[in-house]
VEXLUMNU-658699 format. One record per residue (C-alpha): x, y, z; residue in one letter; residue number from 1. Coordinates in steps of 0.5 Angstrom, whole numbers, plus 500, padded with zeros to 3 digits. Layout:
# VEXLUMNU-658699
((X,Y,Z),'A',NUM)
...
This chain:
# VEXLUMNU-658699
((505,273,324),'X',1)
((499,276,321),'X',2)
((501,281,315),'X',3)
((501,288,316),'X',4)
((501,292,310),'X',5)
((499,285,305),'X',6)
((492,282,307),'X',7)
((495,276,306),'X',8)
((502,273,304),'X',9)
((500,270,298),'X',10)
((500,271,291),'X',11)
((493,274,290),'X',12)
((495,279,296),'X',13)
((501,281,291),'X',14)
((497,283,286),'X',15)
((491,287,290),'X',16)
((497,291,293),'X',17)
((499,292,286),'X',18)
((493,294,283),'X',19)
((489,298,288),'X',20)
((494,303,287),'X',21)
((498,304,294),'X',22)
((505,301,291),'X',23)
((508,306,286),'X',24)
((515,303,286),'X',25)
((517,297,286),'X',26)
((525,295,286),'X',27)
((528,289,283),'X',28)
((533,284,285),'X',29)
((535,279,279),'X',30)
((540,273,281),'X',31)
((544,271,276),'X',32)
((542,264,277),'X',33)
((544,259,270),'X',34)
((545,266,266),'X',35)
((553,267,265),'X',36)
((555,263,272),'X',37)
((561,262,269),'X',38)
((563,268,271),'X',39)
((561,269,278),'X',40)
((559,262,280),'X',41)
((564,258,279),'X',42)
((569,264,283),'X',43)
((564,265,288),'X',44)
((562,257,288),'X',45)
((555,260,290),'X',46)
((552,252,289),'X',47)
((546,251,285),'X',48)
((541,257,282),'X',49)
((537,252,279),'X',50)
((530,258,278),'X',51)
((535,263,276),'X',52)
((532,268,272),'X',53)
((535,266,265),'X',54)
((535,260,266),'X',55)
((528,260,260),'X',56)
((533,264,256),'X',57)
((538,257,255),'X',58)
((544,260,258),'X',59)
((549,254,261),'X',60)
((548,252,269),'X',61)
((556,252,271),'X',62)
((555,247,276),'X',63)
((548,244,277),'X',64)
((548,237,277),'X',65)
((548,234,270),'X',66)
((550,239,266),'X',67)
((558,238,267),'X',68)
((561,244,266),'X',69)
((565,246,271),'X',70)
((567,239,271),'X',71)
((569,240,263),'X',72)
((573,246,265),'X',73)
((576,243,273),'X',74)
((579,238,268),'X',75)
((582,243,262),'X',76)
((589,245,264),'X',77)
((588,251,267),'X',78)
((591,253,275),'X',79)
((584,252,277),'X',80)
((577,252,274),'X',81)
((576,259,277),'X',82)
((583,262,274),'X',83)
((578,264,267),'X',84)
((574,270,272),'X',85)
((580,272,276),'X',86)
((583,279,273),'X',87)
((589,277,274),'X',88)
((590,271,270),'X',89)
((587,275,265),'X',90)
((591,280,265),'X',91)
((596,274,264),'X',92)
((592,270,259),'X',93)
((586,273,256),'X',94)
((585,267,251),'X',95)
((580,262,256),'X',96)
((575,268,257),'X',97)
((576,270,250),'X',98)
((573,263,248),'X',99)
((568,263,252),'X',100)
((566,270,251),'X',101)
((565,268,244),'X',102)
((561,262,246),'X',103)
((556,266,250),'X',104)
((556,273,248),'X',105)
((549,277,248),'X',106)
((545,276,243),'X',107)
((545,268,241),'X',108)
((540,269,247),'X',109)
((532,270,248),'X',110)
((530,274,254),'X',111)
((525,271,258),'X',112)
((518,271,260),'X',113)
((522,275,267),'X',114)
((525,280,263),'X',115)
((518,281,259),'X',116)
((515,282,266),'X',117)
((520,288,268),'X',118)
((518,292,262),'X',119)
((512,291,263),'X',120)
((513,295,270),'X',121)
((516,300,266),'X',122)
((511,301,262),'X',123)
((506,301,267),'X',124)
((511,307,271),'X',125)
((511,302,277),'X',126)
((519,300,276),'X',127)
((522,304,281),'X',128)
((530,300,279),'X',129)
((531,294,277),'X',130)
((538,291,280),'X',131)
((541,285,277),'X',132)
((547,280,277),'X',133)
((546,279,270),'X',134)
((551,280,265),'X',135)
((548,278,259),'X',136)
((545,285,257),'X',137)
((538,281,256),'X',138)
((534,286,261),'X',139)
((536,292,256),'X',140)
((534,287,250),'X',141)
((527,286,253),'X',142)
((526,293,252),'X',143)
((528,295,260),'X',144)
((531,302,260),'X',145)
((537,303,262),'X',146)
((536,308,267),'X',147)
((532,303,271),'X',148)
((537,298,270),'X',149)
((544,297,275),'X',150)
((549,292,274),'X',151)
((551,290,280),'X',152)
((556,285,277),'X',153)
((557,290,271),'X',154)
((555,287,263),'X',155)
((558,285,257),'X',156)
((554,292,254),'X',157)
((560,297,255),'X',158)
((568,295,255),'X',159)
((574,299,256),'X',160)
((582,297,257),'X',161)
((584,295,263),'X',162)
((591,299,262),'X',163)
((588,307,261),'X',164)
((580,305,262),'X',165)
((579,308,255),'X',166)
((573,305,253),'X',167)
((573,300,247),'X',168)
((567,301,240),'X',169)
((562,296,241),'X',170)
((562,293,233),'X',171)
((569,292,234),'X',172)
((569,288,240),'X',173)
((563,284,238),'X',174)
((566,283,232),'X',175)
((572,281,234),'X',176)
((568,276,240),'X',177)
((564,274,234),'X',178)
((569,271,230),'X',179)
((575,269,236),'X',180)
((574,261,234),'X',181)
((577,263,227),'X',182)
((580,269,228),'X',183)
((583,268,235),'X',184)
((584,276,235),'X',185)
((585,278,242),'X',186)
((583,285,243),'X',187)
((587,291,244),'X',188)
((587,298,247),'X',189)
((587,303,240),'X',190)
((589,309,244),'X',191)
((597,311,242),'X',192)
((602,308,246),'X',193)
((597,304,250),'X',194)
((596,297,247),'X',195)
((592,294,254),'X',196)
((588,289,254),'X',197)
((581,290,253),'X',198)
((575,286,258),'X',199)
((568,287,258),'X',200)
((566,291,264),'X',201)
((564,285,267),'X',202)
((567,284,274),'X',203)
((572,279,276),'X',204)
((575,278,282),'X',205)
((580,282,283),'X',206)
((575,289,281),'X',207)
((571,293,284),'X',208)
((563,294,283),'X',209)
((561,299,279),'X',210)
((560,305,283),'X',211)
((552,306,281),'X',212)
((551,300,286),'X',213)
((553,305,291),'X',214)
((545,308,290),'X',215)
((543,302,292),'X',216)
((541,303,299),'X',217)
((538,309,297),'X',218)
((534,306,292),'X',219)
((532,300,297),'X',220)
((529,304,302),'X',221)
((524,309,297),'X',222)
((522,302,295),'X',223)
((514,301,296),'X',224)
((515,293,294),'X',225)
((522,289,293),'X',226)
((521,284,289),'X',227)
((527,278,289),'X',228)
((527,272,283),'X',229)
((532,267,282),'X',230)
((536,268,287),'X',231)
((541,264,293),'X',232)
((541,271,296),'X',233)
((549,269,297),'X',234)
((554,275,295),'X',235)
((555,281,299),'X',236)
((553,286,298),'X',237)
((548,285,293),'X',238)
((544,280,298),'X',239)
((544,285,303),'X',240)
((539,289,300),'X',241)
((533,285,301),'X',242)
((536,285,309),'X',243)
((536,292,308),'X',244)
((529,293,306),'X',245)
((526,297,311),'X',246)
((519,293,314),'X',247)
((514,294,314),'X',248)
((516,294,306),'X',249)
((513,287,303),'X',250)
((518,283,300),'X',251)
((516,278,295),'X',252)
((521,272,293),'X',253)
((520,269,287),'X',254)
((525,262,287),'X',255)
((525,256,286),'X',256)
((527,255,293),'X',257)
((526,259,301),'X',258)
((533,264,302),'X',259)
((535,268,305),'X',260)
((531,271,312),'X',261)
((525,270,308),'X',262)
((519,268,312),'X',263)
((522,273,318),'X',264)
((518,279,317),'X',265)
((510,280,317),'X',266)
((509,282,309),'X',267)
((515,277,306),'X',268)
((511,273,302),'X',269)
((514,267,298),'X',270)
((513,264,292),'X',271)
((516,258,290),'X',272)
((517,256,283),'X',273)
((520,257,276),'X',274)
((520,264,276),'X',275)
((517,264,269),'X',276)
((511,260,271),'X',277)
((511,265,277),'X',278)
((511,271,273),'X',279)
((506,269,269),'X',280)
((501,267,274),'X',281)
((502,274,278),'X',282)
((501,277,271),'X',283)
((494,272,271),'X',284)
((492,276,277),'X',285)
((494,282,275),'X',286)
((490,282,268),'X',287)
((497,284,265),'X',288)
((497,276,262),'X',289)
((496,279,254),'X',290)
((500,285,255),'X',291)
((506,280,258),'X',292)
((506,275,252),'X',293)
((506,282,247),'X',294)
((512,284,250),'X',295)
((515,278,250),'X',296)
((513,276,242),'X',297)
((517,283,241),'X',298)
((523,280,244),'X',299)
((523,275,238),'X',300)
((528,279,234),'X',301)
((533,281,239),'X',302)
((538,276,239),'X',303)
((544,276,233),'X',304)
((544,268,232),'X',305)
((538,265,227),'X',306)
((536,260,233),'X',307)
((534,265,239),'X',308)
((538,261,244),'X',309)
((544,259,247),'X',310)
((548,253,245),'X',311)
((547,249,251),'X',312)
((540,250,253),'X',313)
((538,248,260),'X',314)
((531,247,259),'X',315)
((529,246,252),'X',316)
((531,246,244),'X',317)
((527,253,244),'X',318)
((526,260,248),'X',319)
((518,257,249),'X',320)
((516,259,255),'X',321)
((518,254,260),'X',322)
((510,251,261),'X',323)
((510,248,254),'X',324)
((517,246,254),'X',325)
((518,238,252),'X',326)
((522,234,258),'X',327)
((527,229,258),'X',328)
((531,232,253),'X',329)
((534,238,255),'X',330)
((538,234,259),'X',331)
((541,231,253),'X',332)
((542,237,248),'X',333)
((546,241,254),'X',334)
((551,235,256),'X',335)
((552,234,248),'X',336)
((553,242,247),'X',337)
((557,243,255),'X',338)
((562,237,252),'X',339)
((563,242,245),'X',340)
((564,248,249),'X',341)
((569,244,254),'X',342)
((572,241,247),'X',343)
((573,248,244),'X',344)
((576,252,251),'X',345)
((581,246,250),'X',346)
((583,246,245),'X',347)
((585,254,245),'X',348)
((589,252,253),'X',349)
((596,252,248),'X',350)
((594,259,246),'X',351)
((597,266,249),'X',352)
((596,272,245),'X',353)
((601,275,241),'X',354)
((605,282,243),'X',355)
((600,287,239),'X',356)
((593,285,238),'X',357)
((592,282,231),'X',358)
((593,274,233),'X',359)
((594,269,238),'X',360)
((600,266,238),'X',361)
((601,258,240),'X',362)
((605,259,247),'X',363)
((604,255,254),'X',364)
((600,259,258),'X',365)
((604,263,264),'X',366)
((604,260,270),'X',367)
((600,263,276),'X',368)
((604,265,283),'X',369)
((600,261,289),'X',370)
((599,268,291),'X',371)
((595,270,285),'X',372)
((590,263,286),'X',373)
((584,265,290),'X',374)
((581,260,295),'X',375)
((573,259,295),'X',376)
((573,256,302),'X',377)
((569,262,306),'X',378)
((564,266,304),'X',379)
((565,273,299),'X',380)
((564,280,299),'X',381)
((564,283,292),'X',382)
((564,290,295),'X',383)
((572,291,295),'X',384)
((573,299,294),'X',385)
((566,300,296),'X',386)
((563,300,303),'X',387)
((559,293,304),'X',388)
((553,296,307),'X',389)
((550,289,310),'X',390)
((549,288,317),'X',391)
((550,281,316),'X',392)
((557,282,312),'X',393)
((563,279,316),'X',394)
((567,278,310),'X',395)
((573,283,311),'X',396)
């Protein structure tokens, strides 16, 4: 099949459709990859995202071989693994989530050369939207605007009580995150006469997307280029909008692996690879290299914590672009910090939180009914209130 608006389907022909001005708005689609799988990873069971796009940034594979953690958690006493992400058995017991919150919050993590490449596109005024499943905020910390940005699984940037919906003040939160291992506070609606539990409005099974993904055909379908990196393509209907791009709108995948109906259409190009070391070439091709690593030096101050990575790095010991980090001993490192993780949440399973929201109690945690467990043997569509607009969706 001969490409009809690329020259070719390569990475070359990428950069010269770029930069000889015919594509004006580029649209994104990030996976969630390695980045806070623990949330929809382990509820989804979406398999192995090994080129996700914060994987570079240090953050935990949930259930990539080596790593363990959905085996450290499988073994904790939990109903089952999944019940940390279900919003029901938060609302029953919030302390699990509230101990890996604290583990993983935004700001112990660096964003990476992807993240920097997105800013870029922004600067350059080719970002038409960037859509990602992505919790951890590190598109906002790269400098991406937040009016170029739609959460699809939402983030930990805005929390809210889940009793009223009354939105819950930022430094409160952090702090209250920041400090659970000492402080073991489980946060509490202020409003008077509430008293809910407060989440971050990421979404559980059991929740609607946020209703600005309702744009994303829209959005989709203005797109001059759709660029999909670290992605399995999996959950609906997030994964229905490379379908629902319109052909003849070339479609780049950046991924460590072909997915999806890529290869279908005459301007799919598929680019194989760390999505780093993808990014990084195609801004080589474009002349943005220096610009590219500017941006990135500058995200060097964006993280709380003193080392700029997470504690339990998938790739290396340090947010170094992925080419220059060492082998071998990364491995080691994540399994070292998977198994004090798994020791932490372990040691918190005794906890409930308390009648107000100062202190956790020591409580067994309440049983589940088996109507309230999930089962994760068929495929999972995240539209729930919103109408799934993939043709391929048969998940009712």
């Amino acid at each position: 099949m001969a490409p009809g608006v690329l020259e070719s389907n390569d990475l070359k022909a990428v950069s010269n459709y770029i930069k000889d001005g015919r594509c004006k708005n580029i649209v994104l689609m990030l996976g969630a990859g390695k980045v806070l799988v623990l949330i929809h990873m382990a509820v989804f069971r979406l398999g192995i995202l090994r080129a996700g796009v914060s994987t570079a940034a240090g953050i935990p594979d949930f259930r990539s071989p080596g790593t363990g953690l959905y085996a450290n958690l499988a073994r904790l006493k939990l109903p089952y693994p999944e019940a940390v992400f279900e919003i029901n058995f938060f609302r029953k017991n919030p302390v699990p989530f509230y101990t890996l919150a604290h583990e993983l919050y935004p700001g112990k993590f660096r964003p990476t050369l992807t993240h920097a490449f997105i800013r870029l596109l922004s600067e350059h005024s080719l970002l038409g939207m960037c859509f990602t499943q992505n919790i951890d905020t590190l598109e906002r910390r790269a400098g991406v605007p937040s009016n170029k940005i739609i959460e699809a699984h939402g983030s930990f940037a805005t929390q809210r009580c889940i009793k009223c919906q009354t939105p819950f003040d930022d430094e409160k939160i952090k702090d209250i995150v920041m400090n659970f291992a000492e402080r073991k506070i489980i946060p509490r609606c202020e409003k008077k006469g509430c008293k809910g539990l407060v989440k971050p409005d990421i979404v559980f099974f059991g929740e609607a997307l946020p209703q600005s993904f309702s744009k994303a055909p829209s959005i989709i379908h203005s797109a001059d280029l759709l660029i999909v990196i670290g992605t399995s393509l999996t959950v609906h209907p997030f994964a229905s909008l490379a379908m629902i791009c319109p052909d003849p709108c070339p479609r780049v995948l950046i991924n460590i692996d072909s997915v999806g109906d890529f290869g279908a259409r005459s301007d799919d190009v598929i680019l194989l690879g760390k999505c780093d070391e993808v990014v990084k070439e195609l801004c080589e091709e474009l002349g943005w290299e220096e610009e590219l690593m500017r941006l990135w030096e500058e995200t060097a101050g964006s993280t709380d914590d003193k080392s700029g990575i997470s504690v339990g790095a998938t790739t290396a010991t340090t947010n170094a672009p992925s080419e220059s980090r060492p082998e071998g001993e990364s491995d080691e490192k994540l399994e070292e910090e998977v198994a004090k993780l798994a020791e932490k949440i372990q040691n918190e399973m005794g906890l409930e939180e308390g009648a107000s929201s100062t202190t956790v109690t020591k409580k067994p945690p309440e049983e589940l009914s088996v109507s309230d467990k999930t089962t994760n043997d068929s495929p999972r569509c995240l539209s729930s209130s919103l109408s799934c607009f993939s043709p391929a969706c048969a998940v009712t």
